[in-house]
C-alpha positions in Angstrom: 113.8 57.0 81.0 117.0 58.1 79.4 119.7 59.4 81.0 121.5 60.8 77.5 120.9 64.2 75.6 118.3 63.0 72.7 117.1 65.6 69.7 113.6 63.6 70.4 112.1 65.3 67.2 109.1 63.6 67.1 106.3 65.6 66.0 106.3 68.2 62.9 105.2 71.4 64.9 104.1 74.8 63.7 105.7 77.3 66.3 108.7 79.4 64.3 112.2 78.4 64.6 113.9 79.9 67.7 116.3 82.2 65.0 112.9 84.1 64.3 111.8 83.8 67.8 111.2 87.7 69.9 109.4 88.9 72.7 106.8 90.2 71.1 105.2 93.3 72.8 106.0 94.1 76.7 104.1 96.5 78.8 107.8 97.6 80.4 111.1 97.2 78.6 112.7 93.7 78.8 115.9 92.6 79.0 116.9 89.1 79.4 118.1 88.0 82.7 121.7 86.3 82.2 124.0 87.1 85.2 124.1 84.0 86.6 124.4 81.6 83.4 127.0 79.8 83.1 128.5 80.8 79.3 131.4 78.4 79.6 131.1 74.7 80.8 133.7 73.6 83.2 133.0 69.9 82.2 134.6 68.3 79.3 132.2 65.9 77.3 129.3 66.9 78.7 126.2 69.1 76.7 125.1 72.5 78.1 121.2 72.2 80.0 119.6 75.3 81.1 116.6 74.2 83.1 113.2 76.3 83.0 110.3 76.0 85.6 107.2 77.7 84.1 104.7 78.3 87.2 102.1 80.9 89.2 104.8 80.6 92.3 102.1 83.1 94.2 103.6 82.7 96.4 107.3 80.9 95.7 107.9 78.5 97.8 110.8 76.1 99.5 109.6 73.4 97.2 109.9 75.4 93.8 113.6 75.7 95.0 114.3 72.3 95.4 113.1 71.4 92.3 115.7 72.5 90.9 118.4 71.2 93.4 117.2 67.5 93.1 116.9 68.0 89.0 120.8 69.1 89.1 122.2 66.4 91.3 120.1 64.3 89.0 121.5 65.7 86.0 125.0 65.7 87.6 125.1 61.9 88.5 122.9 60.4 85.9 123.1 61.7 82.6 125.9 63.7 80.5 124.2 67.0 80.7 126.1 70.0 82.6 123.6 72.4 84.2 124.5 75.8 83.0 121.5 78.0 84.2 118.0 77.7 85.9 115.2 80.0 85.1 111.9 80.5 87.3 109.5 81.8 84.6 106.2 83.3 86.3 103.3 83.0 84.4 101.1 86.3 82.8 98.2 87.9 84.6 96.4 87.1 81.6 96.2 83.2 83.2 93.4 84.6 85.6 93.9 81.8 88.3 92.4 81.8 91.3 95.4 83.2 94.1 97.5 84.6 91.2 98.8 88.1 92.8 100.0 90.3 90.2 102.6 89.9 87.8 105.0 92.2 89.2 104.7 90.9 92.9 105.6 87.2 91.9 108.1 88.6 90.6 109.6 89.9 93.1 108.7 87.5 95.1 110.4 84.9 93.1 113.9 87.3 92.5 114.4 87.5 96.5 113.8 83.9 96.8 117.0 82.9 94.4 118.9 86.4 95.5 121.6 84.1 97.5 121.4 81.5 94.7 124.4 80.7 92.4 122.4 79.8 89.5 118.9 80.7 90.1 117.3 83.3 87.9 113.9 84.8 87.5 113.0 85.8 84.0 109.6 88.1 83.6 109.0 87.6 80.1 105.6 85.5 80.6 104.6 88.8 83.0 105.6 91.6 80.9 103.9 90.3 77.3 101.0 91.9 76.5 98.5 92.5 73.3 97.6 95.3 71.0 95.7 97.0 73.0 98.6 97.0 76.1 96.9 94.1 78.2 98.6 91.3 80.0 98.9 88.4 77.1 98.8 84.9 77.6 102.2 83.1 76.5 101.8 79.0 76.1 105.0 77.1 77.3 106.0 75.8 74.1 106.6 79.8 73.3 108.5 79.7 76.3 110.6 77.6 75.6 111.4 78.9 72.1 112.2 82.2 73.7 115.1 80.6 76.0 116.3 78.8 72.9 116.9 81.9 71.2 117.9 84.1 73.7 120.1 81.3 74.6 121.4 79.7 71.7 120.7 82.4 69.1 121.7 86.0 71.2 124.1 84.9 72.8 125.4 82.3 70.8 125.5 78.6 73.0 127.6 78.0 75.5 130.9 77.9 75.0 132.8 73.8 76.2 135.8 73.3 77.8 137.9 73.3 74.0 136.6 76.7 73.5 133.4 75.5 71.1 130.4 77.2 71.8 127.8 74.6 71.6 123.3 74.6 71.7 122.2 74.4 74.9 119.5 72.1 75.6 116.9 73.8 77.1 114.2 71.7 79.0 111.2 72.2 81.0 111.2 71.3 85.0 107.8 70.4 85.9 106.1 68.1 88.9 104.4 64.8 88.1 101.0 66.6 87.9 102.5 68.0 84.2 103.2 64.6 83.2 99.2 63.5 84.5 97.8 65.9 82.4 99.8 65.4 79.5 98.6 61.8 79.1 94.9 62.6 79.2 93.6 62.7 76.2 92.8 66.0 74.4 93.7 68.4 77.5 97.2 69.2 75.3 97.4 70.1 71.6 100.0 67.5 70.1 101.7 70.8 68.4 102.9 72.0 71.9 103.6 68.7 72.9 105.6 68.0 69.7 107.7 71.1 70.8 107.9 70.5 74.5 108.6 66.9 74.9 109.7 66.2 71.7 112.1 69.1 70.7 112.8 70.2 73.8 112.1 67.6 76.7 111.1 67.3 80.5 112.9 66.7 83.7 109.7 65.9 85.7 109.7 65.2 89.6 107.9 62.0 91.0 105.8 62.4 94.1 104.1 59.7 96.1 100.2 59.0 95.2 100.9 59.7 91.7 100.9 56.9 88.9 103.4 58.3 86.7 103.7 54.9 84.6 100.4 55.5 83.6 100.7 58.7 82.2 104.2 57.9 80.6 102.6 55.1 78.9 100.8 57.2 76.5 103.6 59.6 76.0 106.2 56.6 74.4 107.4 58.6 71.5 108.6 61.2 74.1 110.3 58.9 77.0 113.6 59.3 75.4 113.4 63.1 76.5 111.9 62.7 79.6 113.5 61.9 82.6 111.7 61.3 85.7 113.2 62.1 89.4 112.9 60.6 92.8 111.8 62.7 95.3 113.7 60.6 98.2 112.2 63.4 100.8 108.9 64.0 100.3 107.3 67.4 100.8 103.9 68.4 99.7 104.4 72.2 100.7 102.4 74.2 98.1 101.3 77.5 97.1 97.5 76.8 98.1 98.1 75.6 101.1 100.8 78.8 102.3 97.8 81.0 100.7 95.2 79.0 103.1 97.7 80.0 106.2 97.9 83.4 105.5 94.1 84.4 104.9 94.4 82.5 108.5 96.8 85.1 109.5 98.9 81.5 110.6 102.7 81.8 110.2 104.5 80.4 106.8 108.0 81.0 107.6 109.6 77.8 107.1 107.4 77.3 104.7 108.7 80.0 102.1 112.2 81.8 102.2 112.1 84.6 104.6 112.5 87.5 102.3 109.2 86.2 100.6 107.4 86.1 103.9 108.7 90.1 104.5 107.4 90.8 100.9 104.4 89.1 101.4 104.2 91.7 104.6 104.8 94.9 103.8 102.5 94.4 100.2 99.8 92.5 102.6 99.6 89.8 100.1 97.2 86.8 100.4 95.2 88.2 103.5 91.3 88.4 103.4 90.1 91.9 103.6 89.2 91.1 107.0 92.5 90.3 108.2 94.3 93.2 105.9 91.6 95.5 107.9 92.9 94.4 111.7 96.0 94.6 110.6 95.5 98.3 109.2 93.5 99.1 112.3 96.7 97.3 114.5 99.4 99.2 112.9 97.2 102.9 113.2 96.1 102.4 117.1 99.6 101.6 118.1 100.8 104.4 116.5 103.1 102.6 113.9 103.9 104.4 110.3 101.3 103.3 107.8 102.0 101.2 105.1 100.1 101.3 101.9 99.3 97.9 101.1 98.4 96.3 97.6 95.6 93.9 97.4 96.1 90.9 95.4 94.2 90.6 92.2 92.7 87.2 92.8 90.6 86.3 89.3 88.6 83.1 89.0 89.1 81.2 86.3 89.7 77.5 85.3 93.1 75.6 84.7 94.4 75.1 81.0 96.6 72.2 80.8 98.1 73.2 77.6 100.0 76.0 79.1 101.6 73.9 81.7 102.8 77.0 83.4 100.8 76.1 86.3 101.8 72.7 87.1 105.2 73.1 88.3 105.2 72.4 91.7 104.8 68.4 92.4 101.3 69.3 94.3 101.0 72.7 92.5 101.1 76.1 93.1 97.4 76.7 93.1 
């Protein structure tokens, strides 16, 4: 894969340009999130990235967070990039996956999670979209992306370099192996969003053991030189699903998710079976303990869509 910053137009796509790019309508006013960007590089020669992990997070977990940590000393030692910013960009309600807790919560969630973080940012663009008629709207990735490009690059105008020349920042996706697997099926992925995500934008994707990677890569050639694939020298398989399984188990997660997340997950009683939100109501009222209202999670069935991509962040997904 290549370790330099690559156009990689490769496919004529249909999504507008980024200058005519907006967020469309929002149930709450929006305002992009851009404390923590970076808007001057402190590394001469090197192009502005602003990395973007599109996921349910419900909940967030230790393994989102890394992500991003192994993608920048990645980016730091092996290409010519300079990470300016990283964005954790929840997906709507409108996904109706099974475990997704409402918009708002993973949200939340997701903003105490990088609250100590440097460069971490949660925008709630995917979560505040919604249609005519004011209901939660699906947003596909490649809009996404579009939307950091001209928030980015249009509002605010690049980043500016080390000679005082603001420059496009590249934005790209950060995504676990799973995105790649399902990229290379045929037919799961509309080549119009792949055109724009891997060929306009790119991919940093991280490996994890069990997963033939090659394979998928091998039908995505015209992309590779806007792909770069990373190591995960530690492997951990924590995931979403499986801290969701502990908790309807009433089974402890904390080490398993930041501890504010765990204390949010708490006070909203999150992820517990009615069962378990009942002894729990029943606990706090016979030992005399200030009730606390708690919001049940909106848990919709419904089936993955591949072309959105949201889902697939986490290297064994947040399911």
């Amino acid at each position: 894969m290549s370790s330099q910053p690559s156009t990689g137009m490769a496919t004529p796509v249909t999504y507008p340009p980024p200058e005519q790019a907006s967020t469309g309508n929002t149930m709450v006013p929006y305002t992009f999130p851009q404390a923590k960007l970076k808007l001057r590089q402190t590394q001469p020669g090197r192009t502005p990235l602003v990395l973007v992990a599109c996921g349910s997070f419900s909940p967030i977990t230790f393994l989102h967070l890394r992500m991003f940590e192994m993608a920048s000393d990645f980016v730091r030692f092996n290409t010519s990039f300079e990470v300016c910013g990283g964005y954790l960009s929840p997906v709507s309600d409108a996904y109706k996956k099974a475990g997704l807790a409402p918009g708002h919560h993973r949200v939340e969630m997701c903003s105490r999670a990088v609250e100590q973080s440097s460069w971490l940012m949660v925008d709630p663009f995917e979560t505040v979209n919604c249609d005519e008629n004011g209901e939660p709207a699906y947003v596909p990735t490649a809009r996404v992306l579009r939307h950091f490009d001209h928030e980015i690059n249009t509002v605010l105008g690049g980043i500016e370099g080390t000679d005082g020349v603001r420059r496009k920042a590249k934005i790209a996706l950060l995504a676990g192996a799973d995105l790649v697997m399902s990229m290379g099926e045929p037919g799961l992925w509309s080549p119009v969003d792949l055109g724009v995500i891997l060929g306009e934008y790119g991919a940093f994707i991280i490996e994890r053991s069990g997963t033939d990677i090659d394979e998928a890569l091998a039908t995505l050639r015209q992309y590779e030189s806007n792909i770069w694939v990373i190591s995960q020298v530690i492997q951990n398989d924590i995931s979403s699903t499986k801290v969701r399984l502990f908790l309807k188990k009433d089974l402890s997660v904390r080490y398993l998710i930041p501890d504010p997340v765990v204390e949010y997950i708490e006070e909203h009683g999150l992820f517990h079976d009615e069962q378990s939100s009942k002894k729990k109501n029943n606990d706090s009222s016979s030992t005399g303990g200030k009730d606390k209202e708690k919001e049940k999670p909106t848990v919709a069935d419904g089936t993955n869509t591949p072309s959105s991509s949201a889902e697939q962040v986490g290297t064994t997904q947040q399911s």
